[in-house]
C-alpha positions in Angstrom: -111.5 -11.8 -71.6 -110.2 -13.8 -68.8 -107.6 -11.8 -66.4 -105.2 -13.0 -64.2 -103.0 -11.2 -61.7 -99.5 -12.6 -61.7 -96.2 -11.5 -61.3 -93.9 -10.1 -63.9 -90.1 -11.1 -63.6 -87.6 -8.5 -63.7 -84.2 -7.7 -62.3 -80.6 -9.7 -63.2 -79.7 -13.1 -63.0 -79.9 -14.3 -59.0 -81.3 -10.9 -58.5 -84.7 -10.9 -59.4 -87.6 -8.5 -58.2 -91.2 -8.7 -59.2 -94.2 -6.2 -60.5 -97.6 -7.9 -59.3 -99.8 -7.0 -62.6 -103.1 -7.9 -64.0 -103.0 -9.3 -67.7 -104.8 -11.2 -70.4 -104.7 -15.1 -69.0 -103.0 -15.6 -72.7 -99.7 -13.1 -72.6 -96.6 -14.5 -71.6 -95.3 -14.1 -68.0 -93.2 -10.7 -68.8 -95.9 -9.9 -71.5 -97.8 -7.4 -71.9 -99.6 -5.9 -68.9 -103.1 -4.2 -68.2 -102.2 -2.7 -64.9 -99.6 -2.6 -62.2 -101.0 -3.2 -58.7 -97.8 -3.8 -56.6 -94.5 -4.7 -56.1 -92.3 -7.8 -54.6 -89.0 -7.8 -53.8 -88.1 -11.5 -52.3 -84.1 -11.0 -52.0 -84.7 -8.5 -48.9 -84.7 -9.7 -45.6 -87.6 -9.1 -44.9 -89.1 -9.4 -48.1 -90.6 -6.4 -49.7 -94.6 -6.5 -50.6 -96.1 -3.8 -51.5 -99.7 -4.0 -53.0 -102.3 -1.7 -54.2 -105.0 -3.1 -52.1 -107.6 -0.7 -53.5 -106.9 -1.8 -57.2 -106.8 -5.5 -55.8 -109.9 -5.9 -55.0 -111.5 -4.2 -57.4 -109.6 -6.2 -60.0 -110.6 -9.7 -57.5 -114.0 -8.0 -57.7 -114.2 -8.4 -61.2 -113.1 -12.0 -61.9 -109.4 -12.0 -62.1 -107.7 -14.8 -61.1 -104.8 -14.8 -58.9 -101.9 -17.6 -59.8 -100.7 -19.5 -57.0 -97.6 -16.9 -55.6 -99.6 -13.9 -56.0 -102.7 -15.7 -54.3 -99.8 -16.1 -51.3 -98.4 -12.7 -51.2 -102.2 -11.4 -50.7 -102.8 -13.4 -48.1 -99.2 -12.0 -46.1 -100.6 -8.8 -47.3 -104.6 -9.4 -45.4 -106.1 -8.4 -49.0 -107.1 -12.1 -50.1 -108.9 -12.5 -46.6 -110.6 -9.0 -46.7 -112.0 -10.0 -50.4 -113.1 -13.4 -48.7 -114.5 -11.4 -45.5 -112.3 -13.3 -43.3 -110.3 -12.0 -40.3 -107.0 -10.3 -40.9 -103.7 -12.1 -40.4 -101.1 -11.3 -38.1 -99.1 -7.7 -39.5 -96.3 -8.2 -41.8 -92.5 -8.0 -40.9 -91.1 -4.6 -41.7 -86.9 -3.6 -42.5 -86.3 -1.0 -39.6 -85.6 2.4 -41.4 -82.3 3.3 -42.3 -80.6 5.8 -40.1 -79.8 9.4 -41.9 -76.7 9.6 -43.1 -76.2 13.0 -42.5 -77.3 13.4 -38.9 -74.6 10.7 -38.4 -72.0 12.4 -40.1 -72.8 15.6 -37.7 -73.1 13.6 -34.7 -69.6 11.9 -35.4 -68.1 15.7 -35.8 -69.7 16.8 -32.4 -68.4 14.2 -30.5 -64.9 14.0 -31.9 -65.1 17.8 -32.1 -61.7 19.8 -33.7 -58.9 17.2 -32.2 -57.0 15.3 -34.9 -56.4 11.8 -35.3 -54.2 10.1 -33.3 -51.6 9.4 -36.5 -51.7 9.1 -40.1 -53.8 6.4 -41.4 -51.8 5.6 -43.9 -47.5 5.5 -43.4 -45.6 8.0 -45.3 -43.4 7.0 -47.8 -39.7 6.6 -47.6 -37.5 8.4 -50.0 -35.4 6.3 -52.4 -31.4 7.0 -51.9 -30.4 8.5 -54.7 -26.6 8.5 -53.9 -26.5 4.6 -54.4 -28.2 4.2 -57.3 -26.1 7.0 -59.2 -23.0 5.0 -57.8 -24.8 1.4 -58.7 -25.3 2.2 -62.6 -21.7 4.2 -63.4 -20.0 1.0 -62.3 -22.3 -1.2 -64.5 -21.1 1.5 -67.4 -17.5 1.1 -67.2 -16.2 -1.8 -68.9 -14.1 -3.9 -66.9 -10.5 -3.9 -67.5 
């Protein structure tokens, strides 16, 4: 059976994110899948690749064929030049981790410690007169003479 390892589409329209599988050379693109080696997320910034590089080159070991934009993500990845026994590429761009939202949230309370704001932050609201509006609809009432 001849193997291929190519991406398989999901996600929404202008959204899309990717599973890097290995399938029968014959299934359709989001077909039916032997195994899942990695992930690809090309909307981040920077995209997100991640790959099973054990399971890569075992299935690479075995004859599978990468298509085209899987054969580029392994080679951002350093797993299509470790199957060819050339030298590694430069390391891949990583998104800085996100900072905790809690500790944030405490650090915020420290420094601002117990004291209020300086004013609402959002205006009160202004009573309607009543007096003129009882006065406005018991002239509109009376019939004019």
């Amino acid at each position: 059976m001849a193997t291929k390892i190519k991406l398989m589409r999901l996600g929404k329209m202008r959204a899309p994110y990717y599973r890097i599988v290995v399938a029968d050379a014959r299934t359709k693109r989001d077909g039916r899948s032997i195994e899942t080696i990695g992930k690809y997320h090309p909307k981040e910034d920077p995209s997100f690749i991640e790959v099973d590089s054990e399971r890569a080159q075992y299935w690479l070991g075995v004859g599978a064929q990468p298509t085209e934009a899987v054969a580029a993500i392994l080679r951002v990845t350093g797993d299509w030049q470790k199957f060819k026994g050339e030298p590694a590429p430069p390391p891949m761009k990583v998104a800085a981790p996100k900072p905790d939202r809690k500790a944030l949230y405490e650090e915020l309370v420290r420094n601002n410690g117990d004291e209020p704001a300086a004013g609402a932050t959002t205006p009160k609201k202004k009573a309607a007169p009543k007096a003129d509006d009882a006065a406005g609809t018991d002239a509109a009432e009376t019939p004019a003479e």
